[in-house]
Structure formats: C-alpha cells, structure tokens
C-alpha atoms as a printed R data frame, in Angstrom:
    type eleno elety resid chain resno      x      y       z
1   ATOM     1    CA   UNK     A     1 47.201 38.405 104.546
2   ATOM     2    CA   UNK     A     2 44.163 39.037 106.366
3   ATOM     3    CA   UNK     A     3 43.364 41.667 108.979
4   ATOM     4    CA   UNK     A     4 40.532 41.833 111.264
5   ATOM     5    CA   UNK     A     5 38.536 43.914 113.654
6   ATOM     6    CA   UNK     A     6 38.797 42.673 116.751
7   ATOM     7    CA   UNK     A     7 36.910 45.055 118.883
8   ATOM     8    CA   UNK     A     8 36.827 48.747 119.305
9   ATOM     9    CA   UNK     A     9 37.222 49.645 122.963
10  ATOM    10    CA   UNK     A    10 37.582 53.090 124.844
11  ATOM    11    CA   UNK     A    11 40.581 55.127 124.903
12  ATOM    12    CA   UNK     A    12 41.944 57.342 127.185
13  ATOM    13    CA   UNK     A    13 41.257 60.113 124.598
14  ATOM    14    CA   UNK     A    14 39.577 58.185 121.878
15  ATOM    15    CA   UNK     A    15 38.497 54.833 121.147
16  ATOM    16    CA   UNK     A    16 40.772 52.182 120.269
17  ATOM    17    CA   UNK     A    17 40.701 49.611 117.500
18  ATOM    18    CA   UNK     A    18 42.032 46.674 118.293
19  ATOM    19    CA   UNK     A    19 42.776 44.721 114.827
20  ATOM    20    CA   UNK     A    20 44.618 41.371 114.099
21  ATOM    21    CA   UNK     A    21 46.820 40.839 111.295
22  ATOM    22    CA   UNK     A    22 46.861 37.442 110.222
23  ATOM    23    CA   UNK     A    23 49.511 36.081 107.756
24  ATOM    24    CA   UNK     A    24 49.058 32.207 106.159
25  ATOM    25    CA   UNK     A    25 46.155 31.762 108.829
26  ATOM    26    CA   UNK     A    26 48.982 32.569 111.220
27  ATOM    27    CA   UNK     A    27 48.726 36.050 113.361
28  ATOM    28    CA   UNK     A    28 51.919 38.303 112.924
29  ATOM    29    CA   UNK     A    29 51.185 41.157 114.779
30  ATOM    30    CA   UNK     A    30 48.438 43.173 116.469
31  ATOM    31    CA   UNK     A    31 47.661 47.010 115.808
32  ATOM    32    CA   UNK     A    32 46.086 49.216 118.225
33  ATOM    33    CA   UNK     A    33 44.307 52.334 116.303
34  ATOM    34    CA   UNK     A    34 43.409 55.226 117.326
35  ATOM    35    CA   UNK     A    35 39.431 56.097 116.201
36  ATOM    36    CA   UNK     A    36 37.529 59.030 116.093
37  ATOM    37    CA   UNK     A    37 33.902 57.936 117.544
38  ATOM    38    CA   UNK     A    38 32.103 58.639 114.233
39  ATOM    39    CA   UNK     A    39 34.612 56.150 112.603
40  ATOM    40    CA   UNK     A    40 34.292 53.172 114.905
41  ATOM    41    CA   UNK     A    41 32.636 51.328 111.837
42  ATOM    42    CA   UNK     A    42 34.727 48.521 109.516
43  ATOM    43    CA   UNK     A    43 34.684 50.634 106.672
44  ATOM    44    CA   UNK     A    44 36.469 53.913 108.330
45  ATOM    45    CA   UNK     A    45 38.880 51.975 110.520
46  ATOM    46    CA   UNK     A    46 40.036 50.364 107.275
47  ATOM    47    CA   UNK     A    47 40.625 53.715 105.344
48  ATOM    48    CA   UNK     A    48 42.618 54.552 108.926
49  ATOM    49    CA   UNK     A    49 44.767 51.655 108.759
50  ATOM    50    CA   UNK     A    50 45.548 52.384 105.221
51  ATOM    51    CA   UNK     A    51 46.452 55.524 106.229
52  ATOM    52    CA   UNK     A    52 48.364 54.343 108.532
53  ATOM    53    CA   UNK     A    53 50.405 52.037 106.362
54  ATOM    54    CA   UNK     A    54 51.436 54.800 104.095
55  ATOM    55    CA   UNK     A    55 53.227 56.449 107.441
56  ATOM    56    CA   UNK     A    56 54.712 53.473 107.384
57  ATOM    57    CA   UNK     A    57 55.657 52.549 103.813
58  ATOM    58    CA   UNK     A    58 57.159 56.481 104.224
59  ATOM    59    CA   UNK     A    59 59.076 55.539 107.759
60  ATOM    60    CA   UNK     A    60 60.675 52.546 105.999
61  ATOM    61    CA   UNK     A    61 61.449 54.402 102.168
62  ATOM    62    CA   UNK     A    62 63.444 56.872 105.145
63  ATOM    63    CA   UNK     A    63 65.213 54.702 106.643
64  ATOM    64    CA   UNK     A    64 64.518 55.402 110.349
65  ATOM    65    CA   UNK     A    65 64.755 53.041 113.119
66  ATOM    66    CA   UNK     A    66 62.755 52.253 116.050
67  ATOM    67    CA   UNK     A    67 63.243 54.644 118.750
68  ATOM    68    CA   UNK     A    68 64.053 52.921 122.177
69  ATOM    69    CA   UNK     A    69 60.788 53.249 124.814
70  ATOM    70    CA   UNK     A    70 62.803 55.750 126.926
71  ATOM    71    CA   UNK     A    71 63.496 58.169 124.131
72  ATOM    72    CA   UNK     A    72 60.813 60.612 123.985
73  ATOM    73    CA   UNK     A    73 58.983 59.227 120.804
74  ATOM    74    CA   UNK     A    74 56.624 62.142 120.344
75  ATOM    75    CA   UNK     A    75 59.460 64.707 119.614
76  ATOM    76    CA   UNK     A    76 59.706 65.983 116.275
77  ATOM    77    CA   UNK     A    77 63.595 65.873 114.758
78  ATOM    78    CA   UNK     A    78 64.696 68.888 114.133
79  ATOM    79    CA   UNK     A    79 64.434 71.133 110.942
80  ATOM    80    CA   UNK     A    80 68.226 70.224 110.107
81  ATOM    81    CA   UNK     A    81 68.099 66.631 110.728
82  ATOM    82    CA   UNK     A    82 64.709 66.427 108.729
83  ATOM    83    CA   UNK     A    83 66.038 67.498 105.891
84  ATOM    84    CA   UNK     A    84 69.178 65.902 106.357
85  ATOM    85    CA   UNK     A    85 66.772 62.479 106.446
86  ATOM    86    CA   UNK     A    86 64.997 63.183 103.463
87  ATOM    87    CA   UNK     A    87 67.976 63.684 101.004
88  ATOM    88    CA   UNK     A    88 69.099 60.583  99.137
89  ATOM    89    CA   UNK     A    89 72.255 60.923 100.381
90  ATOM    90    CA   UNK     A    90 70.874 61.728 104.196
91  ATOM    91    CA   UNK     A    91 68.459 58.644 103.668
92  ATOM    92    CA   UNK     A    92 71.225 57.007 102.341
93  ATOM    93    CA   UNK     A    93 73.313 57.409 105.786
94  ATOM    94    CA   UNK     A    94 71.033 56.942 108.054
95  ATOM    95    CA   UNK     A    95 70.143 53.537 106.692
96  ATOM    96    CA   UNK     A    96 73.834 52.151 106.913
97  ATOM    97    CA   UNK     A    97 73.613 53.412 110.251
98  ATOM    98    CA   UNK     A    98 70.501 51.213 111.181
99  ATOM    99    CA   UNK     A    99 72.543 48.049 109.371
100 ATOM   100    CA   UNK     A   100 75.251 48.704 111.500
C-alpha cells in the first residue's frame, strides 16, 4: 500500500491535503485532510494521517457505523450511550446491530 500527496490546496478554514491511497498499484480511496499551514509539508501531513488512522482503528475496535449524510455527523453521542459503546458488552451490541 502506498499513499501519496497529491496536493495541498486551500480550505475553507484550513488547507486541505489531498492524498491518494494506492493499493497493488491500484487506487482504493482518496483522503481529504485537514492541515494546519505550518504542517503543509510531507513529513507533518504523514504524522496527521497516522493520527488519523488511529481514530479510525478506534471507530472500527467500537463498532460504529457510518452515519447517513443527513444525520448531523458533528454531534457528540451522549454521555449514556458513550459509555454504553465502550463496554464489551455495549461494543458487543452495537456491532450485531451494524451486521444486521
């Protein structure tokens, strides 16, 4: 697997990194990253995206699913339902639910 900086290109807030993920030669996806301007360089938007696959090595140990595009994705669950999500048995639930 291979991923590679496309370009970096302005934001609405920040700028964006635009990277290529490249699987057997073959692209598999395309991530958009959000930079700080002082980290627009290869070597910072790589500790980003590792960053940003441990968010998601933790989304998928969780057992969450995608949230539809007219859910509000930026809401936080709530206290209960956190908690309820990071027990084993909570975990545990909500994956069968996402098999389902």
């Amino acid at each position: 697997m291979k991923v590679f900086l496309e370009s970096v290109e302005s934001g609405q807030d920040l700028p964006i990194a635009n990277l290529n993920v490249l699987c057997h030669g073959e692209l598999v996806g395309r991530i958009l990253l959000r930079v700080d301007g002082a980290q627009s360089d290869v070597a910072a938007i790589g500790e980003l995206l590792r960053d940003f696959a441990d968010c998601l090595v933790e989304w998928t140990r969780r057992g969450a699913g995608l949230v539809a595009a007219d859910v509000d994705a930026y809401s936080e669950p709530t206290a209960s339902k956190a908690r309820a999500l990071s027990s084993p048995a909570g975990a545990a639930s909500a994956e069968l639910q996402i098999r389902r």
